[in-house]
C-alpha positions in Angstrom: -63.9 12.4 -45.1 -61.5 12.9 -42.5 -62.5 12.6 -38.9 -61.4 14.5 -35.8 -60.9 12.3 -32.7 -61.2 14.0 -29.2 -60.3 11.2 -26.6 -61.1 11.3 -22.9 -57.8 11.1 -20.6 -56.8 10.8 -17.1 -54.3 12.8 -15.5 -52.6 12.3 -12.1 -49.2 13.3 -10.1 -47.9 10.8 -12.6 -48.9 12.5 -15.9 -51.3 11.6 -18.4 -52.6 8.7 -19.8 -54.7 8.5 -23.1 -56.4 6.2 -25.9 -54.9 6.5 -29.4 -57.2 4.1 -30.9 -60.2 1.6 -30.0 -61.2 -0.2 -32.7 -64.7 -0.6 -31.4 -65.6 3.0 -31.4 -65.0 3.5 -35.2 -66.8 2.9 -38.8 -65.7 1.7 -41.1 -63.4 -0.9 -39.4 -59.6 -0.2 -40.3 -56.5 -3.3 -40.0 -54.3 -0.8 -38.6 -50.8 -2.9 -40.2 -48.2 -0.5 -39.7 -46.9 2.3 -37.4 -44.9 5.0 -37.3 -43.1 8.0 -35.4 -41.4 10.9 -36.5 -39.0 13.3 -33.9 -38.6 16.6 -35.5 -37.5 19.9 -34.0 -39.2 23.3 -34.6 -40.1 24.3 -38.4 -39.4 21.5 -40.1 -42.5 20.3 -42.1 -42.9 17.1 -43.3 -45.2 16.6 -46.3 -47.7 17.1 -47.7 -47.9 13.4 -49.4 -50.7 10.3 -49.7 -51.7 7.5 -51.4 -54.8 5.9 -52.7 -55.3 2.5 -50.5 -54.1 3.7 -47.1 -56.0 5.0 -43.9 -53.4 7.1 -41.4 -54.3 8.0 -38.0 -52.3 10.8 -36.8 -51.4 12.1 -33.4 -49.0 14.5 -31.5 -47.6 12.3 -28.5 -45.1 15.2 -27.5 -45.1 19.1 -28.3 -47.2 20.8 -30.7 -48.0 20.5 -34.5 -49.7 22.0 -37.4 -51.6 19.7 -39.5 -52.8 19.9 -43.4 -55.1 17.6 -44.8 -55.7 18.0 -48.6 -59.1 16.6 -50.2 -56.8 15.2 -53.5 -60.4 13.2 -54.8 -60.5 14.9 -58.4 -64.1 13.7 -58.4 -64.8 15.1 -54.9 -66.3 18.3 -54.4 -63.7 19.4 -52.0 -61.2 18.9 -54.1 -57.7 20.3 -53.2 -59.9 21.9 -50.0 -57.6 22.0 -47.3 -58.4 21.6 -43.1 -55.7 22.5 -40.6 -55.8 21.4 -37.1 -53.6 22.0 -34.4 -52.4 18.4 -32.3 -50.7 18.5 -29.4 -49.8 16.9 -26.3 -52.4 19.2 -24.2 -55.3 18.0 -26.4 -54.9 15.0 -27.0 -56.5 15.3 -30.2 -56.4 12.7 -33.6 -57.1 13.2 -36.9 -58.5 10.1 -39.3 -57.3 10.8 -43.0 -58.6 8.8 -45.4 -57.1 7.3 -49.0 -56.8 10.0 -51.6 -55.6 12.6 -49.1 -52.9 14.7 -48.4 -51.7 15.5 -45.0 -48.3 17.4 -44.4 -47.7 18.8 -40.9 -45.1 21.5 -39.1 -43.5 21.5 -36.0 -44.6 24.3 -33.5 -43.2 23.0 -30.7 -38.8 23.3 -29.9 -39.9 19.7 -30.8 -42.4 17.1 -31.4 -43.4 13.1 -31.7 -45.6 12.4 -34.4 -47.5 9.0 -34.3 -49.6 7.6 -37.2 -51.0 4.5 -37.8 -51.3 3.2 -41.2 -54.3 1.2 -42.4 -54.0 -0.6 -45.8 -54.3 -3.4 -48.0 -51.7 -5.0 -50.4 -48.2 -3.9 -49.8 -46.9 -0.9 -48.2 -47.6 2.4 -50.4 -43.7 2.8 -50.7 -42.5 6.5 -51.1 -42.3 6.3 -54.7 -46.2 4.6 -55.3 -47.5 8.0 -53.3 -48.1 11.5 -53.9 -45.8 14.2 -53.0 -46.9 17.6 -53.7 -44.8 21.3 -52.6 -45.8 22.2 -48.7 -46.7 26.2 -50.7 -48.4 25.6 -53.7 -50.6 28.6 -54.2 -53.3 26.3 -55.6 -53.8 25.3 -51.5 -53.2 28.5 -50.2 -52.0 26.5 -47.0 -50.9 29.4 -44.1 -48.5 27.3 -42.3 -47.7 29.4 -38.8 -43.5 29.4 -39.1 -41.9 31.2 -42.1 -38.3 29.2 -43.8 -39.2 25.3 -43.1 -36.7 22.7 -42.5 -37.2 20.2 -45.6 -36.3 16.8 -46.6 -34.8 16.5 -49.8 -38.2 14.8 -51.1 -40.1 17.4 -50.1 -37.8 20.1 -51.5 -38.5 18.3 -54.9 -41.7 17.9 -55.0 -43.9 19.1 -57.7 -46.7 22.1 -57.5 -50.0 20.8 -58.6 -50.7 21.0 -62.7 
């Protein structure tokens, strides 16, 4: 299931200064193999996709996001259940998602910095071995804060859920 991570920080004159990730404090134990970070400016929602083999660890490093997760486990009794949290730069907060789940987020913020890491095994889940499903189908009744979202072309083609 995913898991909420609230990290202790220290702030000074300086600014802040946080852990993302301790490998020690988790189950189960993840090979974090890949990063990455996404700049967007306000509205502009990214998502909601996921795979089947990979782990991501998300995090707001700057500004404020929304973020979906989607239970896509057809087995699962949550299935297409959906949990929204707000990250941001104040809290400090991150959120585990694990394989078989969604996770889309929007930009609150005039802009943000998204960080996830990516656990998996095997190749990299390219774009076209992962899910992609529309940011409003009504079958996730998602309510995403901002109204007229800036989309990639991916995302304006993905499919509603059949």
């Amino acid at each position: 299931m995913v898991k909420v991570i609230k990290t202790d920080f220290f702030s000074d004159n300086r600014g802040d200064l946080w852990t993302v990730w301790n490998d020690s404090d988790f189950t189960p134990k993840l090979n974090f193999n890949h990063d990455k970070v996404a700049k967007s400016k306000k509205n502009v929602i990214r998502g909601l996709h996921g795979d089947n083999k990979s782990w991501k660890l998300i995090t707001c490093l700057y500004g404020e996001i929304f973020l979906a997760v989607v239970d896509f486990r057809k087995e699962s009794e949550t299935y297409l259940k959906t949990e929204t949290f707000i990250l941001n730069d104040k809290n400090k907060m991150s959120v585990l998602v694990p394989p078989n789940f969604l996770n889309g987020h929007q930009v609150l913020s005039d802009e943000a910095v998204f960080f996830y890491k990516w656990s998996y095994d095997g190749d990299y889940p390219d774009v076209n071995d992962q899910t992609s499903i529309k940011w409003d189908d009504p079958k996730l009744n998602i309510n995403w804060p901002l109204n007229n979202p800036i989309l990639s072309e991916r995302d304006l083609k993905s499919k509603y859920i059949q």
